[in-house]
C-alpha positions in Angstrom: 180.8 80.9 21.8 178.3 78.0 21.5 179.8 74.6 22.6 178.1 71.0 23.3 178.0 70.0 26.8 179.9 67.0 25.8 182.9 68.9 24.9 182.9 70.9 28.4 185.8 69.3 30.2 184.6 68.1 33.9 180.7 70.0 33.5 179.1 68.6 36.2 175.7 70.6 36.0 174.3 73.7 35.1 171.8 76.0 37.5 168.7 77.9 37.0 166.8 79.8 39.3 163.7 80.3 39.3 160.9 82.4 42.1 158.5 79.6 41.7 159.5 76.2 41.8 156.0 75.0 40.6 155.9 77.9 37.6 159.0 76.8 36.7 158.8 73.1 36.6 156.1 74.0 33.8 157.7 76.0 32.2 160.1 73.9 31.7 157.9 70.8 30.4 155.7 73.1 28.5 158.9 74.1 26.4 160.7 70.7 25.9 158.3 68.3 26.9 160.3 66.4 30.2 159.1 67.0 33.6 161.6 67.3 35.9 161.6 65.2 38.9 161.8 66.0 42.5 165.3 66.6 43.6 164.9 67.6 47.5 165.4 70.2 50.0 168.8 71.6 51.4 168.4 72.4 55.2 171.4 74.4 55.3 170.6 76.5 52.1 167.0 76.7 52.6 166.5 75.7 49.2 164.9 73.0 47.1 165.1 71.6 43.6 164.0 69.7 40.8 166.1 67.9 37.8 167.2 66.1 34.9 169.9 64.5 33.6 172.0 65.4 30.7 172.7 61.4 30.0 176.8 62.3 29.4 177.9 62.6 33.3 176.2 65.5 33.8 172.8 67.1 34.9 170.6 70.1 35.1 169.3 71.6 38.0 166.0 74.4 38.3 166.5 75.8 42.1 164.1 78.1 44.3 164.0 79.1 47.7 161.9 76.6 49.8 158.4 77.5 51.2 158.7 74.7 53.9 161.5 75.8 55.5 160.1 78.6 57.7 163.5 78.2 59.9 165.9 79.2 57.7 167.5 82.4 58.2 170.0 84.3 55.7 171.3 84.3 52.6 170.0 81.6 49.9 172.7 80.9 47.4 172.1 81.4 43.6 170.5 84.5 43.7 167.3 82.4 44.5 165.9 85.1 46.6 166.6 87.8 43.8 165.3 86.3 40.6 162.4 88.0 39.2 162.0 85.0 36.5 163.0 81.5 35.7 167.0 82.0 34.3 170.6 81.0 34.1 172.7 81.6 37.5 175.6 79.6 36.8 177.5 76.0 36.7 179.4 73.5 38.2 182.3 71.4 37.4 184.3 68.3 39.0 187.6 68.7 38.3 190.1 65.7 39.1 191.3 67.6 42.3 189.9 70.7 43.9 192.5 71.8 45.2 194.7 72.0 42.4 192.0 73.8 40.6 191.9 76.7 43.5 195.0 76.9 43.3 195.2 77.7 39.9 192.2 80.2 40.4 194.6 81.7 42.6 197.4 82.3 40.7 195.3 83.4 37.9 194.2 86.1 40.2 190.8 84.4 41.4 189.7 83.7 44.8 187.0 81.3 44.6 186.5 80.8 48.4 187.1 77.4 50.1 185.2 74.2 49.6 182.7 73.1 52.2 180.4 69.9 53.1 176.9 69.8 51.7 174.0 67.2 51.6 170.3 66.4 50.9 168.8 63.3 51.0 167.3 62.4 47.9 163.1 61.6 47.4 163.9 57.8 48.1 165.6 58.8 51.5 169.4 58.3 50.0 172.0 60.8 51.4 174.2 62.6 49.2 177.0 64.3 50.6 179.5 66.7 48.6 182.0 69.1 49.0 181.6 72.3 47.1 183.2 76.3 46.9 181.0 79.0 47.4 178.2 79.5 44.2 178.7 83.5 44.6 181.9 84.4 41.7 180.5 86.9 39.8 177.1 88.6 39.2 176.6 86.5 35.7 177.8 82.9 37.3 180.1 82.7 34.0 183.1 81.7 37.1 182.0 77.7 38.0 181.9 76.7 41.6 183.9 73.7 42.1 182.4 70.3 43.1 183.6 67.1 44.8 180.7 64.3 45.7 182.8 62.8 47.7 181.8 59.4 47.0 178.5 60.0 46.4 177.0 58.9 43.1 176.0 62.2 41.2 172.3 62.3 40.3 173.3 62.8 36.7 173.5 58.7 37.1 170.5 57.9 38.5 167.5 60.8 37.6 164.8 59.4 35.0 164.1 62.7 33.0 166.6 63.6 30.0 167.4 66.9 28.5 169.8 67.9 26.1 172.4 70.7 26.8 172.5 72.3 23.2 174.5 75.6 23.9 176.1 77.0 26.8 176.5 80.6 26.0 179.0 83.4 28.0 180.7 86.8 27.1 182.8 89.2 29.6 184.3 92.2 29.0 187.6 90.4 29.6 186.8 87.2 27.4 190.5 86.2 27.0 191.2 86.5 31.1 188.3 84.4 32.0 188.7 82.2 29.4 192.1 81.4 31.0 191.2 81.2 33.9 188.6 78.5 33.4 190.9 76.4 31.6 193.0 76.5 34.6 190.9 75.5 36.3 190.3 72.4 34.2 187.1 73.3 31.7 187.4 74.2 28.3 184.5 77.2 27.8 185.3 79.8 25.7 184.0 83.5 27.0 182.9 85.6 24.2 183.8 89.3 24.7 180.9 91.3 25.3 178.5 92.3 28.4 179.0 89.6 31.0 176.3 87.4 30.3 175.5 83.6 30.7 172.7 81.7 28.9 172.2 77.9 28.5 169.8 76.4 25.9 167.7 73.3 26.5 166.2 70.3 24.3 163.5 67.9 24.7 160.9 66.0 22.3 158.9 69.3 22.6 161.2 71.7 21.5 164.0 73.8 22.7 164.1 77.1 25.6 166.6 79.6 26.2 167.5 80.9 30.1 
């Protein structure tokens, strides 16, 4: 089912992945016409990205491992070491409490994993700090990881470059029990059933593209 991002309760953004930042930073503008901006590295990750905002709260973020850091060892989160192209991985909401919204996971029968500190500093030097659950719940990402920026001020508020979220796309096998479950957890997406699949669609002054 095709919804506005404005009607997703608590998005806070939405992730692609891509093998070559630079590749798909163009891609990106060729499509719609924005140019993302620098985002910055994450140490702990060994990661890096570039983004855009939404304008409604929330933002979008293109991700790929990060050349620079030779020292990281490990797993990179969002599949960023498996992507073959530039596409969906998953999302992200803030929910009013995290807690409560693990909780409910759990008694739907989820275990989302528990939350844990992050940070970057941003391309002006600013810190951001966050608390998040792990980005690994299910191959497709349809299962949002849940995010608290503890008092941080989300980049959605601050980043120059404006998309717009047309569609946020998702089936599962077992539409009905995910869909539950994410309204548990305090979003309103509706899985459509089908393979498990998650596909987001972008807008700028350019034209549209699909990932």
């Amino acid at each position: 089912m095709t919804q506005n991002s404005p009607q997703i309760s608590n998005l806070d953004h939405i992730v692609v992945a891509t093998p070559d930042l630079e590749v798909g930073v163009q891609q990106i503008a060729e499509a719609t016409g924005i140019q993302l901006e620098r985002g910055g590295s994450h140490p702990h990750w060994g990661t890096r990205n570039y983004l855009a905002t939404f304008g409604n709260g929330s933002y979008f973020e293109l991700i790929s491992a990060d050349p620079e850091n030779t020292d990281f060892s490990g797993t990179r989160p969002f599949k960023v070491d498996e992507v073959e192209h530039t596409r969906a991985v998953t999302w992200a909401i803030e929910p009013p409490s995290v807690e409560d919204a693990l909780a409910a996971a759990e008694e739907a029968g989820f275990d989302l994993g528990e939350p844990a500190p992050g940070s970057r500093r941003t391309a002006a030097g600013e810190l951001l700090q966050w608390r998040l659950t792990p980005p690994i719940a299910g191959p497709s990402g349809i299962i949002p990881f849940l995010l608290d920026w503890s008092g941080s001020t989300t980049p959605a508020a601050t980043l120059t470059p404006q998309l717009s979220l047309v569609d946020i796309e998702a089936s599962h096998p077992e539409a009905a029990r995910y869909t539950a479950l994410l309204k548990a957890m305090g979003t309103d997406l509706e899985i459509s059933e089908g393979p498990e699949s998650l596909q987001f669609t972008l807008e700028g002054p350019a034209g549209r593209i699909t990932l």
